[in-house]
C-alpha positions, 0 to 999 in steps of 0.5 A, spaced: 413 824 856 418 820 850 417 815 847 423 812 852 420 814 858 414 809 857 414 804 863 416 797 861 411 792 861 409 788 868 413 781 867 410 776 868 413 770 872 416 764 868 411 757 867 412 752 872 415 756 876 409 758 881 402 756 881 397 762 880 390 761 878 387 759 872 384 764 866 377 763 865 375 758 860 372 761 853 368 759 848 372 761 842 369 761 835 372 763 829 370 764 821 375 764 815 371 765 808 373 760 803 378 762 797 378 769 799 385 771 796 382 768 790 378 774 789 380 782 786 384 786 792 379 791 790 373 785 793 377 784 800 374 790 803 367 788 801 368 780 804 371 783 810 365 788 812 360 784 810 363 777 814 361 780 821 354 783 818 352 776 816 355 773 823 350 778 827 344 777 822 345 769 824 346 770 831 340 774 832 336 770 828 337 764 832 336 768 838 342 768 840 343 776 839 345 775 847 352 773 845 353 777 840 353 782 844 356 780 850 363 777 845 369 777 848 376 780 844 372 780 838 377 781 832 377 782 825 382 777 822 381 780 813 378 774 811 375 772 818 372 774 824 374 771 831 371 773 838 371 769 846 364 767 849 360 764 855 362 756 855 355 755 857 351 758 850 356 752 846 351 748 845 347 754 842 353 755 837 353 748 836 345 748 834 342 752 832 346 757 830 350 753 825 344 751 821 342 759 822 349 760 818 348 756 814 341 759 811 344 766 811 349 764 807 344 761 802 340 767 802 346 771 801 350 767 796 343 767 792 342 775 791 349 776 790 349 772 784 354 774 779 358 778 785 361 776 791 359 769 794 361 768 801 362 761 804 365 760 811 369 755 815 367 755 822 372 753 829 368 752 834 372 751 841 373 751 848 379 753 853 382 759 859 384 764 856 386 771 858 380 776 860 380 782 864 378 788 859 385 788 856 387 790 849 391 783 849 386 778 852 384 772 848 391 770 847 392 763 848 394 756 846 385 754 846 386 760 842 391 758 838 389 751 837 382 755 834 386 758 829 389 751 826 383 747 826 380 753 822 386 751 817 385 743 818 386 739 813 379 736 814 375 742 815 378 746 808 378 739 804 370 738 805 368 745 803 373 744 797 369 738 796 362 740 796 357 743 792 358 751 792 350 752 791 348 747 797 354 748 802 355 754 805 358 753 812 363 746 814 364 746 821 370 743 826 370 743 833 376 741 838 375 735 842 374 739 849 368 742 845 365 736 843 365 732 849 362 737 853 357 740 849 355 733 844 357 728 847 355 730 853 348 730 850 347 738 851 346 740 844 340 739 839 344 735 835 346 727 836 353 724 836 352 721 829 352 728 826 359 729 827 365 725 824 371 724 827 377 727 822 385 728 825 385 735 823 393 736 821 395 743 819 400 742 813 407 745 814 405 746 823 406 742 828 399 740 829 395 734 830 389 734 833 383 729 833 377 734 832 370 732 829 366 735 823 359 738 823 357 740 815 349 742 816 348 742 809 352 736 806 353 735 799 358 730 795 361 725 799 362 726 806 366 719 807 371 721 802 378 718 804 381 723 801 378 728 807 378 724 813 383 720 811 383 711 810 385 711 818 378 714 820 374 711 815 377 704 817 375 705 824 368 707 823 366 701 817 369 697 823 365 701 829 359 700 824 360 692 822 363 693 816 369 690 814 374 694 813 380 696 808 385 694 813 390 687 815 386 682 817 385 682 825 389 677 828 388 669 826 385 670 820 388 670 814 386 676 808 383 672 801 388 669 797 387 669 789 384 663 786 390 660 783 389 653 777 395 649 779 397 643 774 400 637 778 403 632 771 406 627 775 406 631 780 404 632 787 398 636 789 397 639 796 388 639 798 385 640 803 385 645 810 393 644 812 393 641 821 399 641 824 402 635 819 400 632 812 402 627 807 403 629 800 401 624 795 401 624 788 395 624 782 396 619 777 390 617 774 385 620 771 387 626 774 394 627 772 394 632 767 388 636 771 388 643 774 386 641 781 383 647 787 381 643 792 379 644 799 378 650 803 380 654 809 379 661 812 383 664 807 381 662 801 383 655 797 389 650 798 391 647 791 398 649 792 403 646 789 408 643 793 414 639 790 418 633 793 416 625 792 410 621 794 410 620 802 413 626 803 411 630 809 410 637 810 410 640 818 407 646 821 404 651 816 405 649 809 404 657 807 410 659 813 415 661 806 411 665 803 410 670 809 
């Protein structure tokens, strides 16, 4: 038989075109070691043996050698591993073993002083995917999505930023993930171990809320560089914190505190209601800065223009909005 007279693929039916059933959910992780095209090509195969070699130790010494044995589409990547899993061993991954990761790595990098140093990245999810022993099984969108929050922004920023001798292994998780297995209170960890980052992926369309887990930080992990101002303003304000951002609604932000001269002026003091008569300084006060009064916003010595008995209605500030 000739290359030609190989039968053609089994075509599939089109989307929504049909109901059929679902693939089964997989748990899905996939690693990716940091700056490895940074490295000699001479150093690339090295990386790329010893990456699984270390994925095996940590899952057996964490006692999870179960799941290393049973992967599903495991698959060499050059400068990661990715593989399919049993959702129910999720919480496992989540801890212990990306702790056990972490000390692995640490154990490594320290023997392999002056040689190659290996740090991981770590994507953690959960979706159907295709799985019935075929050479093309796992492909799918929760595959697809494992591989851009592996690629995030947030996850590659926070093992940029940390300390290379303390901080071998950052994590991100999808949202599906953390739901289930974190804040459905499966896993050994608490949900303030995690910090909600939007995981972008610069030139894709990608743009998912995920959460990060670094089982050994070091540096900043609040860095608004990292999780970016939006995410930082929604944890000061969850914590109680004031946060960086407009004033909430009915207050106004501080103002700078400003000496008005009033020589022969008028001079605006005190907290503005409704209407307000302006009358001028004489006296002992002409010639004299004048801060006076106060409000929600700070001080109200503003100057405001115009003769004695003149009256100014509605919000004396309205000008300046």
């Amino acid at each position: 038989m000739t290359e030609f007279d190989q039968p053609l693929p089994r075509a599939s039916a089109l989307p929504y075109s049909r109901s059929r059933h679902l693939p089964p959910y997989r748990g899905i992780v996939a690693v990716d070691a940091k700056d490895f095209t940074g490295y000699p090509a001479i150093e690339h195969g090295v990386i790329s043996e010893a990456v699984p070699q270390l994925l095996r130790r940590s899952f057996e010494r964490a006692e999870l050698a179960e799941v290393w044995k049973h992967q599903r589409f495991p698959n060499s990547t050059g400068d990661g591993y990715v593989f399919g899993f049993d959702p129910a061993w999720m919480p496992f991954l989540i801890h212990p073993w990306l702790n056990t990761l972490q000390e692995v790595l640490t154990e490594f990098n320290v023997h392999a002083a002056g040689t190659v140093r290996i740090r991981l990245r770590v994507s953690l999810n959960i979706g159907p995917l295709p799985d019935a022993g075929g050479e093309f099984d796992g492909n799918g969108t929760a595959r697809n999505d494992t591989h851009r929050l592996l690629d995030s922004r947030p996850v590659k920023a926070m093992l940029a930023a940390s300390n290379e001798s303390v901080t071998q292994v950052a994590a991100i998780l999808s949202d599906r993930c953390y739901q289930d297995a974190v804040a459905g209170g499966f896993t050994g960890r608490h949900p303030d171990h995690f910090i909600e980052v939007p995981a972008t992926v610069e030139g894709k369309r990608f743009d998912q809320r995920a959460w990060l887990y670094v089982p050994a930080p070091s540096g900043n992990l609040y860095d608004r560089r990292i999780l970016g101002d939006v995410v930082v303003e929604e944890q000061e304000a969850r914590n109680g914190r004031p946060a960086a951002a407009e004033p909430a609604p009915g207050r106004r932000a501080p103002r700078t505190v400003l000496k008005q001269r009033a020589d022969g002026g008028n001079v605006n003091s005190g907290t503005v209601h409704g209407g307000q008569s302006v009358t001028t300084v004489r006296g002992d006060y002409a010639g004299r800065d004048v801060v006076r009064g106060d409000s929600l916003g700070g001080f109200g010595g503003d100057y405001v223009a115009g003769r004695k008995g003149d009256t100014v209605h509605g919000d004396k500030n309205e000008h300046r909005r």
